[in-house]
C-alpha positions in Angstrom: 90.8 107.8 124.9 93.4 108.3 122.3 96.9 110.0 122.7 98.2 112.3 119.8 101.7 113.3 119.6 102.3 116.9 118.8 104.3 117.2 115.4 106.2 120.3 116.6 107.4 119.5 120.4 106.5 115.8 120.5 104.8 115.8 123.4 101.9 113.8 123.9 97.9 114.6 125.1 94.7 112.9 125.0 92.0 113.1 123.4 88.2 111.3 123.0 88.3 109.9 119.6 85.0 108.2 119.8 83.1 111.7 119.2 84.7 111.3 115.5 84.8 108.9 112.7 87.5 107.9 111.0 87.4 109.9 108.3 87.2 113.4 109.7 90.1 116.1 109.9 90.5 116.6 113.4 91.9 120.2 114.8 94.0 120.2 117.9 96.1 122.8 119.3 99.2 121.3 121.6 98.5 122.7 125.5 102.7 122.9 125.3 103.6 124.2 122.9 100.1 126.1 121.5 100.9 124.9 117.9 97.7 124.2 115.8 97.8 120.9 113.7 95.0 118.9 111.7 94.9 114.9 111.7 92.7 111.9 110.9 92.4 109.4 112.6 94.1 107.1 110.6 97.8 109.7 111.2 97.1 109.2 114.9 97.4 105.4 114.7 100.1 105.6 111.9 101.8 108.4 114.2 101.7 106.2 117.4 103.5 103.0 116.9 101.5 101.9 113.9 103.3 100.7 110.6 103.2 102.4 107.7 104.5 100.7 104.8 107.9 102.6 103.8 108.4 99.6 101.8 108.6 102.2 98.7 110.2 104.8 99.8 108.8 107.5 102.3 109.6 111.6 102.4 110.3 113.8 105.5 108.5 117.0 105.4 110.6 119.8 107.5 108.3 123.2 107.2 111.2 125.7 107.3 108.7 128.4 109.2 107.8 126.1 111.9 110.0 123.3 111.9 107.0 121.0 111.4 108.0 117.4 110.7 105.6 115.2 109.1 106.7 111.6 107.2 104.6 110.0 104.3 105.0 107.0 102.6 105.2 106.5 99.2 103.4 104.3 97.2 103.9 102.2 93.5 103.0 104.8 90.5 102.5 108.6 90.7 102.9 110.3 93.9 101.2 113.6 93.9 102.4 116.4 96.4 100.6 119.4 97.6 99.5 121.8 100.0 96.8 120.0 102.0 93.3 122.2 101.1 89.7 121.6 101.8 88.9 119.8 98.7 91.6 118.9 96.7 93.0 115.3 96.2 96.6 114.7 96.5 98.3 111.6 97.5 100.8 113.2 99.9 98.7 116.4 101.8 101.5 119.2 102.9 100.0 120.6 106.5 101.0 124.2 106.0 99.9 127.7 105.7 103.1 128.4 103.4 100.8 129.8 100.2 103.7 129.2 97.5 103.0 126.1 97.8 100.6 124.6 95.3 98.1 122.4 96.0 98.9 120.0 93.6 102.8 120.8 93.5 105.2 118.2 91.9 104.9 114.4 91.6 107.4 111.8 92.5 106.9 108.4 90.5 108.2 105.3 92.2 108.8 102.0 90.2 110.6 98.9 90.7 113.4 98.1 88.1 115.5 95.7 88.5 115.2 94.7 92.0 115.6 98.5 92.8 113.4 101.1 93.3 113.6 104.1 91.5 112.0 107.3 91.9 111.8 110.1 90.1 110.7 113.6 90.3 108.8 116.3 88.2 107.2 119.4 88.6 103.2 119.7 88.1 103.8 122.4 87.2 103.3 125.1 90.0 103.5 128.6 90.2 106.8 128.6 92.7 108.4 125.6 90.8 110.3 122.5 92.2 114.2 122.4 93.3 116.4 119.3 93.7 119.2 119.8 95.6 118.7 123.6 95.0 118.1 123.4 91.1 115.0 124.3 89.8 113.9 121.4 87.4 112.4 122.6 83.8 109.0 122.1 82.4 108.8 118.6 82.0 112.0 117.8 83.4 112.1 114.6 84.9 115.0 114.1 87.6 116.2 110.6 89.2 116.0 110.6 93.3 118.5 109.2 95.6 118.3 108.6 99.1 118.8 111.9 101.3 118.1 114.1 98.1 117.2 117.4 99.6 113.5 118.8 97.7 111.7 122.2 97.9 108.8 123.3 96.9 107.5 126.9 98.2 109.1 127.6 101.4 108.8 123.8 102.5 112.2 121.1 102.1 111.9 117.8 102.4 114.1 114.5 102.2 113.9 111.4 100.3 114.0 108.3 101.8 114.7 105.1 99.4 115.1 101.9 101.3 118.3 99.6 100.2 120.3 102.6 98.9 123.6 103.6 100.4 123.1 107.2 102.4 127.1 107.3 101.6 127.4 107.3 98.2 127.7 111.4 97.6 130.8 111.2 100.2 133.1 108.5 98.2 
């Protein structure tokens, strides 16, 4: 038996996992809170104590219409953003039912310069468009990323997480 933790409420339930294999979507529905959520079992681990390498960066997904949370780590190179649907690729899979999303929304691309990391953001371009701190970015605009910048694409928001930046330096 395996425990899953409910993104909404956080409370936790079991469940048999050895009726799936590891790379199948599995569909629960919280008995607290009744809210319907899709994982593999790969999120499970990662969600339960397991370490996902943040090493580069991570995002926290807050879906405005549910309060939702979901974290993803970033990864070296082009990080592609979407609405998670049956059949597209995307490195970074939105759970939502918000439909101004995109499936394949904006990008953020993470390199090391310097000793730093730097990440940077551009719209794919989707229908909706991408805002930074609540300005929409151009067609092939490319905008620098700081730690707690403030995205949103559709009706989604998340925040950027860099490790070894300062969360203080907008409040010098």
């Amino acid at each position: 038996m395996k425990q899953v933790i409910c993104p909404k409420c956080d409370k936790a339930f079991t469940f048999d996992e050895s009726r799936y294999d590891a790379s199948s979507h599995i569909s629960f529905i919280c008995p607290n809170c009744r809210k319907r959520f899709v994982m593999t079992l790969d999120q499970i681990e990662d969600s339960n104590g397991g370490n996902l390498d943040t090493s580069h960066g991570y995002i926290t997904v807050l879906e405005n219409a549910f309060g939702y949370r979901q974290e993803f780590p970033l990864h070296p190179g082009d990080n592609l953003i979407g609405r998670a649907s049956k059949g597209t690729e995307v490195d970074i899979a939105i759970e939502t039912t918000d439909m101004s999303m995109d499936r394949r929304h904006c990008i953020i691309h993470v390199k090391e310069k310097g000793g730093q990391l730097q990440l940077t953001l551009r719209d794919n371009p989707s229908l909706t468009g991408t805002f930074l701190r609540n300005t929409l970015l151009g067609d092939r605009e490319r905008a620098l990323l700081h730690d707690g910048d403030v995205v949103s694409i559709g009706a989604a928001t998340f925040i950027v997480h860099i490790p070894g930046e300062e969360d203080d330096e907008y409040f010098e």
